[in-house]
C-alpha positions in Angstrom: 0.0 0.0 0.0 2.7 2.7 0.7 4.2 2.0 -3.1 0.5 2.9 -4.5 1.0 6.0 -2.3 4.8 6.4 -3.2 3.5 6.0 -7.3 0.4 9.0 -7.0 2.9 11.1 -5.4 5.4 11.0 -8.1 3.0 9.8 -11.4 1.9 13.4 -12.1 5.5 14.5 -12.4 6.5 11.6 -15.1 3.5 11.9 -16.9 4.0 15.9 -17.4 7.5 15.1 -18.2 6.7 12.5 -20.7 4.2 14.2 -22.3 6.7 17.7 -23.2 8.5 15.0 -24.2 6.6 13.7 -26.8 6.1 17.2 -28.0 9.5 17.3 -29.1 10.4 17.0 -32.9 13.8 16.1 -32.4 13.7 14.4 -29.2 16.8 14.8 -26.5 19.0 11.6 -25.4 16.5 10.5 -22.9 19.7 9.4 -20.5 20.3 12.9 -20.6 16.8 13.8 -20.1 16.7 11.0 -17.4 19.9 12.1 -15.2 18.1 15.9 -15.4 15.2 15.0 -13.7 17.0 12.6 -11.2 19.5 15.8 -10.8 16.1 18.3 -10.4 15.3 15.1 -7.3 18.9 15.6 -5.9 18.6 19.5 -6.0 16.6 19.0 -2.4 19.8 17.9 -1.1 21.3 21.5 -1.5 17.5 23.2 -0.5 17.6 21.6 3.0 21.2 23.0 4.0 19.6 26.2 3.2 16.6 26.6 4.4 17.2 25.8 8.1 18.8 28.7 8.4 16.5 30.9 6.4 14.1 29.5 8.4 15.9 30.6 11.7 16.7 33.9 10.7 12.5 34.5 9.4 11.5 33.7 12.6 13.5 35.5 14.7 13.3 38.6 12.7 10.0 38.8 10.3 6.4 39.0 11.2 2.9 38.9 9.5 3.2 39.8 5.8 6.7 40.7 5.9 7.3 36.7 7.5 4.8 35.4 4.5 6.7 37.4 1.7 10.4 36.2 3.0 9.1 32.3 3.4 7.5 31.8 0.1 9.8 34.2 -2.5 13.2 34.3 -1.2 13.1 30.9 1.2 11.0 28.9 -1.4 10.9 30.0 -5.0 14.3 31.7 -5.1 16.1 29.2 -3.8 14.5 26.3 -5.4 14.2 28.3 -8.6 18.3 28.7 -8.5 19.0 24.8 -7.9 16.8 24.3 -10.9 18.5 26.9 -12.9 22.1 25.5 -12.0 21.0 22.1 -12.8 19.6 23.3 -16.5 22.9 25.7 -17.1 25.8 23.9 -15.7 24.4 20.2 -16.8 21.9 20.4 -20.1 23.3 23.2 -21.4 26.8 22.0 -21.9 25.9 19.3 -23.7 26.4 18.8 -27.6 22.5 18.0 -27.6 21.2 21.1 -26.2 21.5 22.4 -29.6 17.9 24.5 -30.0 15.1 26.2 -28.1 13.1 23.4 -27.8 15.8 21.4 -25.6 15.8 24.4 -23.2 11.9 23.7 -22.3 12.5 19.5 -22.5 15.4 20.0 -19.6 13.5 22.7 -17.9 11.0 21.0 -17.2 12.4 17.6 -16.2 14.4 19.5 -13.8 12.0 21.3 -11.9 9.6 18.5 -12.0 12.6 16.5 -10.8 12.6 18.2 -7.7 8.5 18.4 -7.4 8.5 14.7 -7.6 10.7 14.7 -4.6 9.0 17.3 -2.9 5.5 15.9 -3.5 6.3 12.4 -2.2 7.2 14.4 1.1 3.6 16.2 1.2 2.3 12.7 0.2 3.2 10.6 2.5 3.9 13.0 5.7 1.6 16.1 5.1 -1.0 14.6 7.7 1.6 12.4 9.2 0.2 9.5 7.5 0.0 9.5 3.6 -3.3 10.9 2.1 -4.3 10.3 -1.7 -6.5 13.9 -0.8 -3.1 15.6 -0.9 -2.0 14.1 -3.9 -4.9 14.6 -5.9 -5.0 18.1 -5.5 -1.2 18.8 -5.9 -1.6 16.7 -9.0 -3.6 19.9 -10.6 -1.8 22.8 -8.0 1.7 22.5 -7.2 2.9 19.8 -9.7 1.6 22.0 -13.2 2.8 25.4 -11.7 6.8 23.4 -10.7 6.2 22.7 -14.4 5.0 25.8 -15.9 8.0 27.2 -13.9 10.3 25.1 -15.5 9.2 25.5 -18.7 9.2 29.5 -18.6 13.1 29.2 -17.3 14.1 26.6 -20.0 12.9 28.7 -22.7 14.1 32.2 -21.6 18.0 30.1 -21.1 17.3 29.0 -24.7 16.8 32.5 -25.8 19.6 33.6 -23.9 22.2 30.9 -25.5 20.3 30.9 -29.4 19.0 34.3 -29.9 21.0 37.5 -31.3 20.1 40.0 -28.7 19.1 40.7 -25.4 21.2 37.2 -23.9 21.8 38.8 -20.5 18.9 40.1 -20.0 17.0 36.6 -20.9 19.0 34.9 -18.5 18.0 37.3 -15.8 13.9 36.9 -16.8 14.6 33.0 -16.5 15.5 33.4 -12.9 13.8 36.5 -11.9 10.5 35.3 -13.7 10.1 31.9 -12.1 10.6 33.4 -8.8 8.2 35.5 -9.4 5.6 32.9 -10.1 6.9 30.4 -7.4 6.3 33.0 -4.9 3.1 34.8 -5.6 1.4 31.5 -6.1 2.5 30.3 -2.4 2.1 33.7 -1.0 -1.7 34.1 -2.3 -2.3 30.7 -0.2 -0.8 32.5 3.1 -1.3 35.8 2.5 -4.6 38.4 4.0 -3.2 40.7 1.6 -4.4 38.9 -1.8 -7.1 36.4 -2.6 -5.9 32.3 -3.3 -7.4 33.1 -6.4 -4.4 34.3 -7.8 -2.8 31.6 -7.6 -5.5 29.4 -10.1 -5.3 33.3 -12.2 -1.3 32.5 -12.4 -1.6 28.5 -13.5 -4.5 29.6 -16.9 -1.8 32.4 -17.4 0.7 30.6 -17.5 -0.1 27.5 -18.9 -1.7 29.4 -21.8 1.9 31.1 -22.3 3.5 27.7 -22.0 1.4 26.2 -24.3 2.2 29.1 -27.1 5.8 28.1 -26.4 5.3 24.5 -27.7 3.3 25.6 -30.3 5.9 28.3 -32.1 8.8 26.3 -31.4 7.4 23.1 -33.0 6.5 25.1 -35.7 9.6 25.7 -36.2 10.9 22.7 -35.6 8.3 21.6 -39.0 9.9 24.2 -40.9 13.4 23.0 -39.9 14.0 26.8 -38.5 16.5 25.2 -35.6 18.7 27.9 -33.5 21.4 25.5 -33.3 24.1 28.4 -33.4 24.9 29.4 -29.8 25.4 33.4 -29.7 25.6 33.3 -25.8 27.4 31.1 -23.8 26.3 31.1 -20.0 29.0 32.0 -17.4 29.5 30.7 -13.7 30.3 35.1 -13.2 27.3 35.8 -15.1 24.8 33.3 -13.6 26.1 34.5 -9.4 24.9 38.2 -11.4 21.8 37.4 -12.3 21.1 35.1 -9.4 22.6 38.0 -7.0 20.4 40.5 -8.8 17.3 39.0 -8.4 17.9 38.3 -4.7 18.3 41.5 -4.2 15.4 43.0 -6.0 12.9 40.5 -4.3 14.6 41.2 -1.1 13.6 44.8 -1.6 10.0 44.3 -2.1 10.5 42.3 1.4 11.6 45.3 2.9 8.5 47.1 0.8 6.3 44.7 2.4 7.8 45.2 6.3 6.9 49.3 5.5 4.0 48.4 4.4 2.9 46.0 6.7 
């Protein structure tokens, strides 16, 4: 019986990976595709040295909104939004088969769903201290699409970074700053007096509307053999602590907006 729980909590990742995969053209080693989503599992590894202390310092120091803002942007979606992002930059992208857009939305999104398979077997099976199909159910159609939608908004905006002409920095800083962004608000609506949970469903049509105009222009190109497979940008360990360290800092301030304001 725990296995059948073990399987619901980690089935709605597999299935949303398999399924971007099948929407690729010119599919990507699945080894490759394989080790990124057992690297988006390991990322946890890294999250939970972290967090402890983020946690420490939040509840020593932050209160009410300002507490609510901290937990969900900077000590959930920015930090598991940056373990996801190393794991697409300094893994997929060096390999020979990351060679156009599309492969930058297949790894994104085995990545982060790498590490919501992970996390949702913890909800799962200890949420209520004893596991609860209930719970994964409704993360199947919550938390599991919007770690994908995530993924697949970062994996696109590195692709534009590495393939397109212009603009590569600032695409690499919209694939960090961006998920964050989404990660966050869509925990903080759940938590927070000062917007309604209904932003959080309002976030999920947005964005799975935007992510499904991804697939659809880049396997239209992929028809029409237009395939970026020139790299224009290549993506720096000095460049990636930038962006990361620049949109830590930005979110940080709209903490600091909040604790004003709240």
């Amino acid at each position: 019986m725990y296995f059948v729980y073990l399987l619901a909590a980690i089935l709605p990742a597999v299935v949303l990976v398999l399924y971007a995969y099948k929407q690729d053209q010119f599919p990507e080693p699945p080894k490759i595709v394989f080790k990124t989503f057992l690297f988006g599992c390991g990322t946890i590894l890294a999250i939970n040295l972290i967090t402890p202390v983020l946690d420490d310092y939040s509840k020593e120091y932050l209160s009410g909104e300002t507490y609510n803002f901290f937990d969900n942007f900077i000590r959930a979606a920015f930090v598991e939004e940056f373990f996801k992002a190393c794991v697409i930059i300094f893994y997929c992208t060096r390999k020979t088969a990351f060679d156009e857009p599309m492969d930058g939305v297949i790894y994104g999104i085995a990545a982060s769903l790498g590490f919501a398979a992970y996390e949702n077997i913890e909800y799962v099976l200890y949420y209520y201290e004893v596991p609860s199909f209930d719970v994964a159910l409704i993360r199947a159609f919550t938390a599991i699409p919007m770690h994908a939608l995530c993924g697949i908004v970062m994996g696109f905006l590195i692709s534009q970074s590495i393939f397109e002409k212009k603009h590569n920095y600032l695409n690499l800083f919209l694939a960090l700053f961006i998920p964050v962004g989404i990660h966050g608000l869509y925990n903080f609506s759940f938590l927070s007096s000062v917007i309604s949970y209904k932003v959080a469903y309002f976030l999920l049509l947005i964005f799975a509307i935007r992510a499904y105009l991804i697939f659809k222009d880049l396997k239209l190109r992929q028809k029409k053999s237009i395939i970026f497979n020139k790299r224009y940008y290549n993506i720096s360990i000095t460049s990636f602590i930038n962006i990361s360290a620049s949109t830590l800092i930005i979110y940080l301030i709209l903490n600091y907006l909040m604790h004003l304001i709240y």
